[in-house]
C-alpha positions in Angstrom: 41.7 -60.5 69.5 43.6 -62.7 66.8 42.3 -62.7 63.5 43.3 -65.8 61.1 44.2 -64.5 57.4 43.7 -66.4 54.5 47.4 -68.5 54.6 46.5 -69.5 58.3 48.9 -66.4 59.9 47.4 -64.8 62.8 47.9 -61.0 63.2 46.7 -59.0 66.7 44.3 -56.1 66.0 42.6 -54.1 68.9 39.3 -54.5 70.0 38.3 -51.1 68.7 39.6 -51.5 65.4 36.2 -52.9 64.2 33.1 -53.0 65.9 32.5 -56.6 65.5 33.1 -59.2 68.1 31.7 -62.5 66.0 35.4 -63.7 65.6 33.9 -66.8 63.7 33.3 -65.3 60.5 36.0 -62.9 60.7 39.4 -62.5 58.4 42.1 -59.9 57.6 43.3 -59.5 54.1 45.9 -57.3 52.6 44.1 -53.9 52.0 42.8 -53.6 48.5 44.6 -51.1 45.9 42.4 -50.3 43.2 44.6 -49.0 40.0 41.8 -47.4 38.3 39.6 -44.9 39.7 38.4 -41.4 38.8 37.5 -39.0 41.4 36.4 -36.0 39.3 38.9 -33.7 41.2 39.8 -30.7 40.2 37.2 -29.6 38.2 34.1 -31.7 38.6 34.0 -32.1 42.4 30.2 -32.2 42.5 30.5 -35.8 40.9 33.2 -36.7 43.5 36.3 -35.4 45.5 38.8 -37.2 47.7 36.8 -36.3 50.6 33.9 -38.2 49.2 36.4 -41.0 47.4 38.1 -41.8 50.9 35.3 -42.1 52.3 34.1 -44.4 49.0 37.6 -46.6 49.0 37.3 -47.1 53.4 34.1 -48.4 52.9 35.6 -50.7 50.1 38.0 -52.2 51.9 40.8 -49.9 49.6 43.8 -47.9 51.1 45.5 -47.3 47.7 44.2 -46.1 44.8 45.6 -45.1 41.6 43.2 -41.7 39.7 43.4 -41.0 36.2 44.5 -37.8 34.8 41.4 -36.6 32.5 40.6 -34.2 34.9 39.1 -30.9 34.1 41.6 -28.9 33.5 43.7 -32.2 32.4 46.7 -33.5 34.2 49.3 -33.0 31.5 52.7 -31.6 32.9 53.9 -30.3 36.0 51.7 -27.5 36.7 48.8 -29.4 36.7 50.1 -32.6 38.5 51.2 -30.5 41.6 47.8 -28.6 41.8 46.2 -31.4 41.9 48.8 -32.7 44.8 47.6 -29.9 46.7 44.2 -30.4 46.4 44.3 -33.9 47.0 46.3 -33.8 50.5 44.1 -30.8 51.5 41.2 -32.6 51.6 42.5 -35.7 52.7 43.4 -33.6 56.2 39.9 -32.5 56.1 38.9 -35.7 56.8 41.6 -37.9 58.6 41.7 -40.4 56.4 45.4 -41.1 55.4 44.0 -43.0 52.1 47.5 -43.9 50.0 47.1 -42.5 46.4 49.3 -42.5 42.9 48.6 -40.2 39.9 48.7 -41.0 36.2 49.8 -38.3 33.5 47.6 -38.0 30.9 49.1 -38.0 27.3 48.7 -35.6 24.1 49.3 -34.9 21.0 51.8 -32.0 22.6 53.0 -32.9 25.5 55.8 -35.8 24.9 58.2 -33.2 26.4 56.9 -32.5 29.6 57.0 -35.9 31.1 60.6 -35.8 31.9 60.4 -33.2 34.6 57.2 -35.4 36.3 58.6 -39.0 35.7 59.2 -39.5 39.4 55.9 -37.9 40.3 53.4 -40.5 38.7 52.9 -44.3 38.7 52.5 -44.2 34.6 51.1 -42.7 31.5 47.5 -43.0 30.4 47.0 -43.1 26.8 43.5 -43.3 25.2 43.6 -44.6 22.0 39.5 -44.4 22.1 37.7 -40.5 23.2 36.3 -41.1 26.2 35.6 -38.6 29.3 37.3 -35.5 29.0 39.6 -34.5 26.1 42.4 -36.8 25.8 43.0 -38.9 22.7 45.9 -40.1 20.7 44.3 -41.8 17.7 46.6 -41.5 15.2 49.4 -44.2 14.8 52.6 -42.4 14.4 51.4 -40.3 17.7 51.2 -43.5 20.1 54.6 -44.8 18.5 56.0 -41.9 20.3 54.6 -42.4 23.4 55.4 -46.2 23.2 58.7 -45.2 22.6 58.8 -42.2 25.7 57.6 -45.2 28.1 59.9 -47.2 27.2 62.8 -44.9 27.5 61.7 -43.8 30.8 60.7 -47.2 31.8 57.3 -46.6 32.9 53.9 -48.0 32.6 51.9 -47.0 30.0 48.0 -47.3 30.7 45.7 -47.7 28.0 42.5 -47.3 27.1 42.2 -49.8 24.1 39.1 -48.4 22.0 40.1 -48.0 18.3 38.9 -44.4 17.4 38.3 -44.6 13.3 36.4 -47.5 14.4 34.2 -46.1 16.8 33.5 -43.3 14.5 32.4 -45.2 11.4 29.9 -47.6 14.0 28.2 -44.1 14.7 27.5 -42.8 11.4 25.7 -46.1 10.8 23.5 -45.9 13.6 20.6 -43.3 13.2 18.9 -42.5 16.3 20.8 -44.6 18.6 19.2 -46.2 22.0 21.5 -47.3 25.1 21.9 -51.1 24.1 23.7 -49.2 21.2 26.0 -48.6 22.9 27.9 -51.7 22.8 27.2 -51.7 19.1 28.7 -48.2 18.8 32.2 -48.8 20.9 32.0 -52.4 19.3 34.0 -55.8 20.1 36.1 -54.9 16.9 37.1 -51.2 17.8 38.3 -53.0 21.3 40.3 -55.6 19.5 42.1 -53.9 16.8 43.3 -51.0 19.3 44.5 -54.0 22.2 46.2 -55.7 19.0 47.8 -52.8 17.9 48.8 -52.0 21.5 50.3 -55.2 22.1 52.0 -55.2 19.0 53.3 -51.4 19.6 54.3 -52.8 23.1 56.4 -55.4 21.4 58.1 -53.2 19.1 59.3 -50.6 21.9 59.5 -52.9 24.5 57.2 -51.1 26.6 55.8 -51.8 29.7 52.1 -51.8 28.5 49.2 -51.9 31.2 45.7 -52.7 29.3 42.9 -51.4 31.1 39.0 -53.0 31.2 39.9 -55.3 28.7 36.2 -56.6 28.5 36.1 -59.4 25.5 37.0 -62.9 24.8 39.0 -61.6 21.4 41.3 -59.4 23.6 41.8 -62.1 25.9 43.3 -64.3 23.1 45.5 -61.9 21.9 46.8 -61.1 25.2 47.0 -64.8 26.5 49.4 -65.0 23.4 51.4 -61.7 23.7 52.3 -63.3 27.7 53.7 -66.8 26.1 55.4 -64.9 24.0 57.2 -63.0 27.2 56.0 -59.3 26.2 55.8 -56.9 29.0 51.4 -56.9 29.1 49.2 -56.9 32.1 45.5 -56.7 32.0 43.1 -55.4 34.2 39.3 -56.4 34.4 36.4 -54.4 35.9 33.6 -55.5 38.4 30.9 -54.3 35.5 33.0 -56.6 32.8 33.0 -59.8 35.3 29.1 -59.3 36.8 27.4 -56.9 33.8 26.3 -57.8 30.0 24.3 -56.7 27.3 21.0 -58.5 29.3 21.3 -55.7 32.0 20.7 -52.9 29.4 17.0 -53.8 30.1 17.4 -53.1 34.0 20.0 -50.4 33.9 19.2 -48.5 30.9 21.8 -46.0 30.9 23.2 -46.6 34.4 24.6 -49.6 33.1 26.3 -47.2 30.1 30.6 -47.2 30.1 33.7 -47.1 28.1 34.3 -49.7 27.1 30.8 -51.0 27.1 28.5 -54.1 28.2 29.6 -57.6 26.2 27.9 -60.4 26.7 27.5 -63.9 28.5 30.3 -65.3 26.5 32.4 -62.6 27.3 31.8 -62.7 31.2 32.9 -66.1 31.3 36.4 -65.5 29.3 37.3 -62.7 31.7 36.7 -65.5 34.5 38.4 -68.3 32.7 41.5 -65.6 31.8 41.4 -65.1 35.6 41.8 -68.6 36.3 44.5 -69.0 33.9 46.6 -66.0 35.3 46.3 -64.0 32.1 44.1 -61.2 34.3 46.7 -59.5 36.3 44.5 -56.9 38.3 41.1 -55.5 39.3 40.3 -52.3 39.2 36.9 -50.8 39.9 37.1 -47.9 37.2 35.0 -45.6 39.3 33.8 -43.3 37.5 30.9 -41.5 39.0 28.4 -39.0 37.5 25.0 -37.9 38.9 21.4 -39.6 38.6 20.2 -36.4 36.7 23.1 -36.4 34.1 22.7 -40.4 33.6 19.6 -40.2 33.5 19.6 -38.2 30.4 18.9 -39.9 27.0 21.4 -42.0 25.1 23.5 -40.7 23.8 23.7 -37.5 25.8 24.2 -39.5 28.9 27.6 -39.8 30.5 29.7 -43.1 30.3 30.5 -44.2 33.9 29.6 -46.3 36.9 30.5 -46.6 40.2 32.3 -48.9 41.3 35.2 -48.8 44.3 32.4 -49.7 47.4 31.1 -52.8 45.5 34.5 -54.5 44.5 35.6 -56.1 47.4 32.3 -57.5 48.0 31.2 -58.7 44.4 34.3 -60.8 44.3 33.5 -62.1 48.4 30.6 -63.0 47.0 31.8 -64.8 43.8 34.6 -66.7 46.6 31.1 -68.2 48.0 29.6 -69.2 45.1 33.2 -71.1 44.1 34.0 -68.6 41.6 37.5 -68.1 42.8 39.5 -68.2 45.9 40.6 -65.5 48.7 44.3 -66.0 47.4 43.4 -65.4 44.3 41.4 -62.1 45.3 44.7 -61.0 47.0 46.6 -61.4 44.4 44.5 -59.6 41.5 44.0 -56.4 44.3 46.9 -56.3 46.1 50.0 -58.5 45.1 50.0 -58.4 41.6 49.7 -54.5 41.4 52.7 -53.9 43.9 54.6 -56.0 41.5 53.5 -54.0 38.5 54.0 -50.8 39.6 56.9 -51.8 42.1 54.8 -50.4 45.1 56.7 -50.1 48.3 54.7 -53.2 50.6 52.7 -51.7 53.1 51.1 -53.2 56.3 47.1 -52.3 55.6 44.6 -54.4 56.5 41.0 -55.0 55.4 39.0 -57.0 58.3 36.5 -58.9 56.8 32.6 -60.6 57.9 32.9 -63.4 55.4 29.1 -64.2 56.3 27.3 -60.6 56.8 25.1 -60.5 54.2 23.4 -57.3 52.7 21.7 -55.3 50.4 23.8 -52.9 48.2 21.5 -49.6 48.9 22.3 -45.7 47.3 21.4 -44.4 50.6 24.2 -46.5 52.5 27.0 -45.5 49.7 29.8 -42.9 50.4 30.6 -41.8 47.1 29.2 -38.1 46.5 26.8 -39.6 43.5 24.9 -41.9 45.8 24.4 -44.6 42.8 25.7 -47.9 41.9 24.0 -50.7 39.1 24.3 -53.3 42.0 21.4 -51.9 43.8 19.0 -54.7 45.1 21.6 -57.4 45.1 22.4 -58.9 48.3 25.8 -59.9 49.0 27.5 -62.2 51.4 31.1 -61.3 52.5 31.3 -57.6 53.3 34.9 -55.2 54.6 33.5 -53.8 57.7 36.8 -52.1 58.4 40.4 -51.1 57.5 43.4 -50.6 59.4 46.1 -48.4 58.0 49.8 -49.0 59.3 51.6 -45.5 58.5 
């Protein structure tokens, strides 16, 4: 059967590739990559593993994904990068599924000299400026010079997560009993802002090659738009729950709908949409982040920051291509072109075969990931991946 793609090529996939026969309403993409996703292994493998998370990013429409390093124990020098190899492509044969996967390196306050030996292990460095889940944090100024600096030297990406710490910190010892739509209040607009400007301008001092992750408000935006005209090294990245949450769905969500960075509102939805129009957005990435219904469910502020997210990307911005949002080009490019450029990818043949019209409810009990969650539950969606084809 031929299959059109999006630029009017035609590629030949078997009949049993899919299960589907409807050729009308049928596409082929370029297989997502999501850079941002956390599946809770080593340590906390009852939230997620990579049996669980291939089975999440197939389902998705993903073949790539990049995981974050604030694991439990931490990945933060060789030791604990190659354990977590192992574990990885164990249970990857477990299951069959020959899901394509990069590792970040998580920065300290004490490890600047181990990256050397690991440099052309990982796909970057992941700095959080902001505490966030798990134990890594480099608040203090002098400490991320270095680490601006390392990247630099070594010519890698440096991730980060842009939350100003001091900031935070002073926002909670003014909020006495604090509810969930505190939260945004808390890890406020101003704590995201100073720590993006003082990335960017960091970035522009070192030269670095500085990858901001779920930017999430109009402020950053700005500063970023300008940082790109002035020819400085910055990408962005955007989340699902930044582009299709706010503040409103505190009311709905409660604490499901609690992350770091948090909920913005209306206003901010719309910049991230306009920045993706105007090219400042460079990728999407689902920042999956799963915990269980009993530990969200908890009350605020003992509740974990997280969502779910890799299943629900591809058909949230399917969706969004419907309702004249934006385009399928411009889809392939924030999941899949854009990010091989970044992180100079070798190009891989993967496909996603797409049923532009099936339309359906996002249900727990039809999710793959191990918490069996998402805050998309009850909306119905129209443009669904109902297979991938890997090309090893």
């Amino acid at each position: 059967m031929e299959i059109k793609t999006y630029n009017n090529r035609t590629i030949k996939i078997s009949e049993t590739a899919f299960p589907y026969s409807n050729s009308d309403n049928l596409i082929a993409l370029p297989a997502l990559i999501d850079p941002h996703v956390h599946f809770r292994t080593p340590g906390q493998e009852y939230k997620e593993n990579w049996e669980s998370g291939a089975g999440a990013a197939r389902a998705g429409g993903i073949t790539t994904v990049f995981d974050m390093p604030n694991n439990d124990p931490p990945v933060t020098d060789a030791i604990s990068l190659r354990a977590k190899k192992e574990i990885i492509n164990e249970q990857l044969k477990n299951i069959g599924i020959p899901l394509r996967y990069y590792l970040y390196f998580g920065a300290t306050n004490g490890n600047l000299n181990k990256i050397e030996e690991v440099k052309n292990e990982i796909i970057g460095i992941k700095l959080f400026m902001g505490a966030s889940t798990g134990n890594l944090l480099i608040s203090r100024l002098e400490d991320q010079k270095k680490w601006f600096a390392k990247a630099a030297e070594l010519n890698l990406v440096l991730a980060v997560h842009a939350e100003d710490e001091t900031e935070i910190q002073k926002e909670k010892k003014l909020i006495l009993n604090p509810t969930i739509r505190d939260h945004s209040k808390i890890r406020s607009r101003i704590a995201a802002v100073i720590a993006t400007k003082q990335a960017i301008a960091l970035a522009k001092k070192y030269n670095t090659k500085l990858y901001l992750c779920h930017i999430s408000t109009k402020e950053e935006i700005e500063l970023i738009r300008q940082a790109k005209m002035e020819g400085l090294q910055i990408f962005t990245e955007v989340t699902p729950h930044h582009l299709f949450l706010n503040e409103n769905d505190y009311e709905r969500l409660g604490s499901l709908g609690q992350m770091n960075p948090p909920l913005r509102t209306i206003d901010d939805n719309l910049a991230l949409w306009k920045a993706i129009q105007d090219d400042i957005v460079d990728t999407i990435g689902s920042d999956h982040a799963p915990h269980t219904l009993e530990e969200k469910t908890q009350p605020y502020p003992q509740s974990p920051s997280g969502v779910p997210g890799i299943e629900t990307t591809l058909p949230l911005l399917l969706n969004a291509y419907h309702q004249g949002k934006i385009t399928l080009e411009k889809i392939v490019a924030l999941t899949n072109k854009n990010i091989q450029k970044i992180f100079n990818l070798p190009i891989n043949n993967d496909w996603v075969i797409i049923d532009l019209e099936k339309k359906q409810i996002v249900k727990n009990e039809n999710l793959k990931t191990k918490c069996r969650w998402s805050p998309y539950v009850g909306q119905k969606l129209r443009g669904w991946p109902i297979d991938i084809i890997f090309n090893h």
